[in-house]
C-alpha positions in Angstrom: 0.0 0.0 0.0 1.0 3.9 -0.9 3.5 5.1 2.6 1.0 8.2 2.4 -2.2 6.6 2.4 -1.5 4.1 4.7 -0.3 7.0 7.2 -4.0 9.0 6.0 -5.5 6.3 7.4 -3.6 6.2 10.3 -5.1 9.7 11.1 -1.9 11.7 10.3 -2.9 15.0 9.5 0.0 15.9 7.2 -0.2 12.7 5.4 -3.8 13.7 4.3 -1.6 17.2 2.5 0.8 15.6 1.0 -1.9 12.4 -0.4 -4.3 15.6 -1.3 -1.1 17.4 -3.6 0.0 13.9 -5.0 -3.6 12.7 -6.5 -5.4 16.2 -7.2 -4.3 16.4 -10.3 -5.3 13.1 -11.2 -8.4 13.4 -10.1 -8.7 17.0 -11.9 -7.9 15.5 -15.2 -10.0 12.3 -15.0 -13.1 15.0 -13.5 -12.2 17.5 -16.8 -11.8 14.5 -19.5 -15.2 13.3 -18.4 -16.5 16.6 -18.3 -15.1 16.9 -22.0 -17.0 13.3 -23.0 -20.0 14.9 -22.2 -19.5 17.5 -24.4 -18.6 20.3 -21.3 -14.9 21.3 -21.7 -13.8 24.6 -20.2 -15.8 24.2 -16.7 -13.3 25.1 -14.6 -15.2 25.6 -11.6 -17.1 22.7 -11.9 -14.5 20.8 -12.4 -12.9 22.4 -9.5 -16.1 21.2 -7.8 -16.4 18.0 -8.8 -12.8 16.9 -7.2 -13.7 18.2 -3.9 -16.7 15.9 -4.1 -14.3 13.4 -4.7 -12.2 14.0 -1.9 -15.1 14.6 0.5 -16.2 11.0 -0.4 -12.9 9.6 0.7 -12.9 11.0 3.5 -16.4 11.0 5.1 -17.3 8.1 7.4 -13.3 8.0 8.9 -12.2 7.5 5.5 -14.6 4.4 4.7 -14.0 4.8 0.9 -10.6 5.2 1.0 -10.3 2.4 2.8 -12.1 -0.2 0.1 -8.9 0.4 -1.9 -7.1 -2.8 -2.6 -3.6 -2.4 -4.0 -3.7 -6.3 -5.6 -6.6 -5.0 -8.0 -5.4 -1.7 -9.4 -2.7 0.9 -9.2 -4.4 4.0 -6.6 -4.3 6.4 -9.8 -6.8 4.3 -11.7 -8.5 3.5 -8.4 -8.8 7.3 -7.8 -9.7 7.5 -11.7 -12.5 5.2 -11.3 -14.3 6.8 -8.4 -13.8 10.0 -9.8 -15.5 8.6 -13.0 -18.3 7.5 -10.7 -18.5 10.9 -8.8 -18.6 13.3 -12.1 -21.3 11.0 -13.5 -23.5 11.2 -10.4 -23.1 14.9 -10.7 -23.8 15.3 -14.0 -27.2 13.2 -13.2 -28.3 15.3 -11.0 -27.3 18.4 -12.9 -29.8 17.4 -15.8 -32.5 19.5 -16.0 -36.0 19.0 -15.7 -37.5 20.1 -19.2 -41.5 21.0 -19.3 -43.9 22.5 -22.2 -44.1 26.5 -21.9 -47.6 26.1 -21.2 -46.5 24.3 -17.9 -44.1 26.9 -16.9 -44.7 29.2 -13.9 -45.0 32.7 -15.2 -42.1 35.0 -15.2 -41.0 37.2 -12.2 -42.2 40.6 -12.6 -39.5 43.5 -13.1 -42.5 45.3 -10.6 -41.4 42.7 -8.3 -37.8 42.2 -7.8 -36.0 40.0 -5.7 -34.3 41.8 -2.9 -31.3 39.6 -1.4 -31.2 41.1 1.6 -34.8 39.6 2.3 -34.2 36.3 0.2 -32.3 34.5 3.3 -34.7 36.0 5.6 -37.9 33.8 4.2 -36.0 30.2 4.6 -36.3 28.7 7.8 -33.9 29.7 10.5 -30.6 27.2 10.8 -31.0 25.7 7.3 -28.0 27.8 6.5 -25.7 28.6 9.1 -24.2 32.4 9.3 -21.1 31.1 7.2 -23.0 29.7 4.7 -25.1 32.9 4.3 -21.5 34.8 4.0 -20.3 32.9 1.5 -23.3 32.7 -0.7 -23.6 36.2 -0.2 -20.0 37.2 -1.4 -19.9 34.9 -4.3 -23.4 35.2 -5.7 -24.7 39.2 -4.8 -20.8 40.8 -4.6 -19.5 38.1 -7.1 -16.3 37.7 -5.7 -14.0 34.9 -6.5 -13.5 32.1 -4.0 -10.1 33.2 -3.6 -10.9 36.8 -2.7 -13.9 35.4 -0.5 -10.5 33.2 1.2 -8.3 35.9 1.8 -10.8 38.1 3.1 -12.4 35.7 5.4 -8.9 34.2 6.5 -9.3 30.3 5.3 -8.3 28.5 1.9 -10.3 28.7 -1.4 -10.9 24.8 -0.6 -13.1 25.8 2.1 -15.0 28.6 0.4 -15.7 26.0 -1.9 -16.7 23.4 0.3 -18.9 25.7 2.1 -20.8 27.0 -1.1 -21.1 23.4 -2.0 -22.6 22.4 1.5 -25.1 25.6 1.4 -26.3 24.3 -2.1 -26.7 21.0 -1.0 -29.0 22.1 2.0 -30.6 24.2 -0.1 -31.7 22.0 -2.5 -32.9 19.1 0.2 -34.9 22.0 1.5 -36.8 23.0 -1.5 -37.1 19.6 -3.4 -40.7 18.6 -3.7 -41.8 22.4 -3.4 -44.3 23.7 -5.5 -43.7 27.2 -6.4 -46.2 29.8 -7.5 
């Protein structure tokens, strides 16, 4: 077995670094050739995305994932390769769209009517997002700031601003699946 996985899984916080800078850009390239195959070159950030899915997946559940690997069946780059494959496809599932007839669709938001941001997070429930969340969301989507401005100014890594966008969205959209809007 890989000296830095094996000491990953032995909870050593650097090894988890070092195994992080060795395989990203394996896992980038498999996430942006798939991406490609699907006919969606050029997606940096979801791309970017897509590989901290990947690594969130190895480690959630003390590193459950990562532990399944079995160095007599594959080399860890085409392990990585293969759940990476698995991860992009599983987003781009649940990135298709829904498509209905124009007689089906809602009716447009009125320009009499705009959406204020300011009172958008106020009308979901409180603790679905938590205060960071909001921040970040707030920064990326209403100032559109890049996640590594939103990094610097908040004083943590582009990895988490990224991580945090993607858990707010995730919430989000387990909150409002199955609602009807007007």
């Amino acid at each position: 077995m890989n000296k830095i996985l094996s000491k990953c899984l032995q909870g050593q916080k650097w090894a988890w670094g070092a195994f992080v800078e060795e395989y990203a850009p394996v896992i980038f390239a498999a996430v942006q050739r798939i991406l490609r195959s699907h006919g969606l070159s050029g997606q940096e950030q979801t791309a970017e995305d897509i590989s901290q899915d990947v690594f969130l997946r190895l480690i959630n559940n003390d590193f459950h994932l990562l532990r399944s690997y079995d160095p007599a069946r594959a080399s860890l780059a085409t392990w990585l390769t293969i759940v990476t494959r698995s991860a992009t496809i599983d987003f781009l599932r649940r990135r298709r769209l829904v498509t209905i007839s124009l007689d089906q669709a809602p009716p447009l938001v009125s320009a009499e009517r705009p959406c204020d941001p300011a009172t958008a997070t106020e009308a979901l429930p409180a603790g679905l997002l938590t205060a960071r969340q909001k921040l970040v969301l707030h920064l990326l989507f209403d100032r559109q700031l890049a996640p590594a401005d939103i990094a610097k100014l908040l004083g943590i890594s582009p990895q988490a601003v990224r991580s945090t966008k993607h858990k707010a969205i995730e919430r989000l959209q387990r909150h409002f699946k199955g609602t009807d809007f007007p």
